[in-house]
VOMIDO-742923 format. One record per residue (C-alpha): chain; x, y, z. Coordinates in nm, 3 decimals, always signed. Example, Ala and Ser with C-alpha at 12.3 -4.5 7.8 and 13.67 -1.06 7.14 Angstrom:
BEGIN
(r "A"; (+1.230; -0.450; +0.780)) (r "A"; (+1.367; -0.106; +0.714)) 
# end
This chain:
BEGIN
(r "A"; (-7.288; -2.748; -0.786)) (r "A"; (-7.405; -2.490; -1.024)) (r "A"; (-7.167; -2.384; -1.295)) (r "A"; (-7.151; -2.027; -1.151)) (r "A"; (-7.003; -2.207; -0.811)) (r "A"; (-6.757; -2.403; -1.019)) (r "A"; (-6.600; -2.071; -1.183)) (r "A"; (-6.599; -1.879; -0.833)) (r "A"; (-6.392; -2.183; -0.680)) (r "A"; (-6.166; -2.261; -0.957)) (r "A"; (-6.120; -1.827; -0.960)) (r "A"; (-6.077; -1.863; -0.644)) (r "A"; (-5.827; -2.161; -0.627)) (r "A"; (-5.612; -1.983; -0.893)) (r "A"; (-5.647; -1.674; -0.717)) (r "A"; (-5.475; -1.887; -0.387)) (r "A"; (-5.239; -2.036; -0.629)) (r "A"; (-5.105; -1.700; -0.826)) (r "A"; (-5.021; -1.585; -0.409)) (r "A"; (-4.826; -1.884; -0.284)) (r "A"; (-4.589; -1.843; -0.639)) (r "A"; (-4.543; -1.499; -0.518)) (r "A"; (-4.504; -1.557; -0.243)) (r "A"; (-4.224; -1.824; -0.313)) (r "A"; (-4.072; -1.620; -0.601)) (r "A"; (-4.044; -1.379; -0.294)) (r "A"; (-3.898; -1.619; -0.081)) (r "A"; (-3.629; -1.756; -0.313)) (r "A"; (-3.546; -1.398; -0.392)) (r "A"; (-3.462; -1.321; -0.022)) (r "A"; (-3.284; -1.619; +0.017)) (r "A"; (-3.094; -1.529; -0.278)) (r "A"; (-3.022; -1.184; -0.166)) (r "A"; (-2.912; -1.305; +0.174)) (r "A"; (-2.681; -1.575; +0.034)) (r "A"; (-2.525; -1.334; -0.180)) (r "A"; (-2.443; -1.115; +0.151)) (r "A"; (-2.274; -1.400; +0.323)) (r "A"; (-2.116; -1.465; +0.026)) (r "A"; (-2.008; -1.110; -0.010)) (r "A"; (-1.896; -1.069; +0.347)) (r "A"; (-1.694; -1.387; +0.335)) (r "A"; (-1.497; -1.249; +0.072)) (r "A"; (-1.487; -0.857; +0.265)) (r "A"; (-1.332; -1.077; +0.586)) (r "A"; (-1.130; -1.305; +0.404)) (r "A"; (-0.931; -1.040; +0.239)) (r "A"; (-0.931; -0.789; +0.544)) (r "A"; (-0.781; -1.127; +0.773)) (r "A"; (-0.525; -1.143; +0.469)) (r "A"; (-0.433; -0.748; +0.458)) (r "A"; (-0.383; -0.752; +0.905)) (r "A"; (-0.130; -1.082; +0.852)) (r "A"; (+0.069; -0.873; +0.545)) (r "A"; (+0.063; -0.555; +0.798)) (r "A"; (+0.220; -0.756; +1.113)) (r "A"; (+0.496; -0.857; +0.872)) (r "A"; (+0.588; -0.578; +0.726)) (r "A"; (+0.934; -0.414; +0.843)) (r "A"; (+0.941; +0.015; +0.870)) (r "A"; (+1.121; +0.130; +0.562)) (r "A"; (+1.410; +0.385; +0.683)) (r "A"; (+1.475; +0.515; +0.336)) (r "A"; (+1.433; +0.878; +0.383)) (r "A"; (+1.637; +0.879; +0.725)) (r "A"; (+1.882; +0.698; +0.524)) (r "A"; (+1.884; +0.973; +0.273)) (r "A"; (+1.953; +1.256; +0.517)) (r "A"; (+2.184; +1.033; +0.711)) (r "A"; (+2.394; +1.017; +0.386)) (r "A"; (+2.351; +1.388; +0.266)) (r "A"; (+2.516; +1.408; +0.696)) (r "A"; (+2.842; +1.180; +0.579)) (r "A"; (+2.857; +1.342; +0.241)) (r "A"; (+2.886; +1.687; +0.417)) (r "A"; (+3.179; +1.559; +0.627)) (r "A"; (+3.351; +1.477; +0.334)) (r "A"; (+3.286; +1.816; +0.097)) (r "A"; (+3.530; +2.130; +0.138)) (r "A"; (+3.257; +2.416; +0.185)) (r "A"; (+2.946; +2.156; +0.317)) (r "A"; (+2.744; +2.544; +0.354)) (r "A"; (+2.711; +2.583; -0.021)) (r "A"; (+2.569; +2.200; -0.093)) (r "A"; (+2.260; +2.193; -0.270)) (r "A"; (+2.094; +1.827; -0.284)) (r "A"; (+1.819; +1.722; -0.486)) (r "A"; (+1.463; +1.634; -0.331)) (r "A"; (+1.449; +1.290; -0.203)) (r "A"; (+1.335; +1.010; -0.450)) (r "A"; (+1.261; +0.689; -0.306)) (r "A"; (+1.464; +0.582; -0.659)) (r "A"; (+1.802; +0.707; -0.513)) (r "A"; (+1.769; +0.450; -0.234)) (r "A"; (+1.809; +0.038; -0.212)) (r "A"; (+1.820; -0.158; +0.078)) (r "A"; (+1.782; -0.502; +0.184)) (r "A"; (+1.710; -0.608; +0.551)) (r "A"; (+1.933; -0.310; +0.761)) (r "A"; (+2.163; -0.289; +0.470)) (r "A"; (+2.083; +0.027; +0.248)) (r "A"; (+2.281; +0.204; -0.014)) (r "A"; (+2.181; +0.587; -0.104)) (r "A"; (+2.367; +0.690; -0.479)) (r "A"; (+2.277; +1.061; -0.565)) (r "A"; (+2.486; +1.378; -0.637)) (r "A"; (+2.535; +1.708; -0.460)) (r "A"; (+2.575; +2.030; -0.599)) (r "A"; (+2.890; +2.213; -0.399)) (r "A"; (+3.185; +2.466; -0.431)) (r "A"; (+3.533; +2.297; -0.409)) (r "A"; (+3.833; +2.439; -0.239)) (r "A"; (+3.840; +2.691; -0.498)) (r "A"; (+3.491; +2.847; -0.458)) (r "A"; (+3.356; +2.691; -0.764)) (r "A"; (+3.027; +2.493; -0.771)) (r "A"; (+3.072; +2.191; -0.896)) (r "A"; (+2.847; +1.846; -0.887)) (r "A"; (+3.000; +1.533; -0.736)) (r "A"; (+2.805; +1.192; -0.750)) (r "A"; (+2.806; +0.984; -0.451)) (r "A"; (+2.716; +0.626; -0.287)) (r "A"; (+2.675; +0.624; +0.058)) (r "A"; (+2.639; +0.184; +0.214)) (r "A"; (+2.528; +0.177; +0.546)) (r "A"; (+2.337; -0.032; +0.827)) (r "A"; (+2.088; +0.075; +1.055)) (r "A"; (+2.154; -0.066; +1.413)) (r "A"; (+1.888; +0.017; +1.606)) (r "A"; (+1.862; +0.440; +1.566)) (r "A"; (+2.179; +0.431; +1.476)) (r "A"; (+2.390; +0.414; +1.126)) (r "A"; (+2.729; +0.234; +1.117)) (r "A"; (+2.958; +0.047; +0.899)) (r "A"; (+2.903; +0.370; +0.672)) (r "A"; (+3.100; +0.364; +0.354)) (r "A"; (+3.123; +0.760; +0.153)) (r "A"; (+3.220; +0.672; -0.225)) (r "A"; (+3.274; +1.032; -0.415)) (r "A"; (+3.335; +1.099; -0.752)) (r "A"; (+3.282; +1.387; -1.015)) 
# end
């Protein structure tokens, strides 16, 4: 073999060579790519299974009905219940635990002697069903 032939095989080998490392840095870069998807998507499922089992547990929060259910018993108990002015609801004014829940807040009204005044109040009730009962109206100025 001449030395001419020699170069154009060894080119030629390196030239072969140079393509199958490209061809496996190409490889191991798709197989990295597609390993970081499953990895990914594990991850994606994993915390969408855990967000569905939090969502089947969680109980409907009746604070706002309780808070207009309360502003209800407070006007039963006020002497002119036309000229009460209550603030905006605040989920702050509200506690409950299980059916139990316990609205404290204040009312702006006239008293029997047509002045507006503010009283402070704490309504405790239970939800049963749609219903509210064992409803306890504490007033004071």
């Amino acid at each position: 073999m001449t030395n001419n032939q020699e170069n154009t095989n060894n080119l030629a080998n390196e030239n072969t060579s140079s393509t199958n490392n490209g061809t496996t840095e190409q490889v191991h870069y798709s197989i990295g790519r597609i390993v970081f998807v499953i990895i990914f998507l594990f991850f994606a499922i994993w915390g969408l299974v855990d967000k569905i089992s939090d969502i089947s547990h969680y109980e409907k929060d009746y604070s706002q009905e309780a808070y207009t259910a309360a502003k209800f018993y407070v006007n039963k108990q006020l002497k002119a219940p036309a000229t009460a002015d209550y603030p905006m609801y605040d989920k702050n004014f509200i506690t409950h635990h299980n059916d139990s829940y316990t609205v404290s807040s204040y009312v702006d009204a006239e008293n029997s002697f047509g002045v507006k005044g503010r009283l402070y109040y704490t309504v405790t009730m239970e939800r049963d069903g749609k219903d509210w009962t064992n409803v306890n109206v504490n007033l004071r100025e």
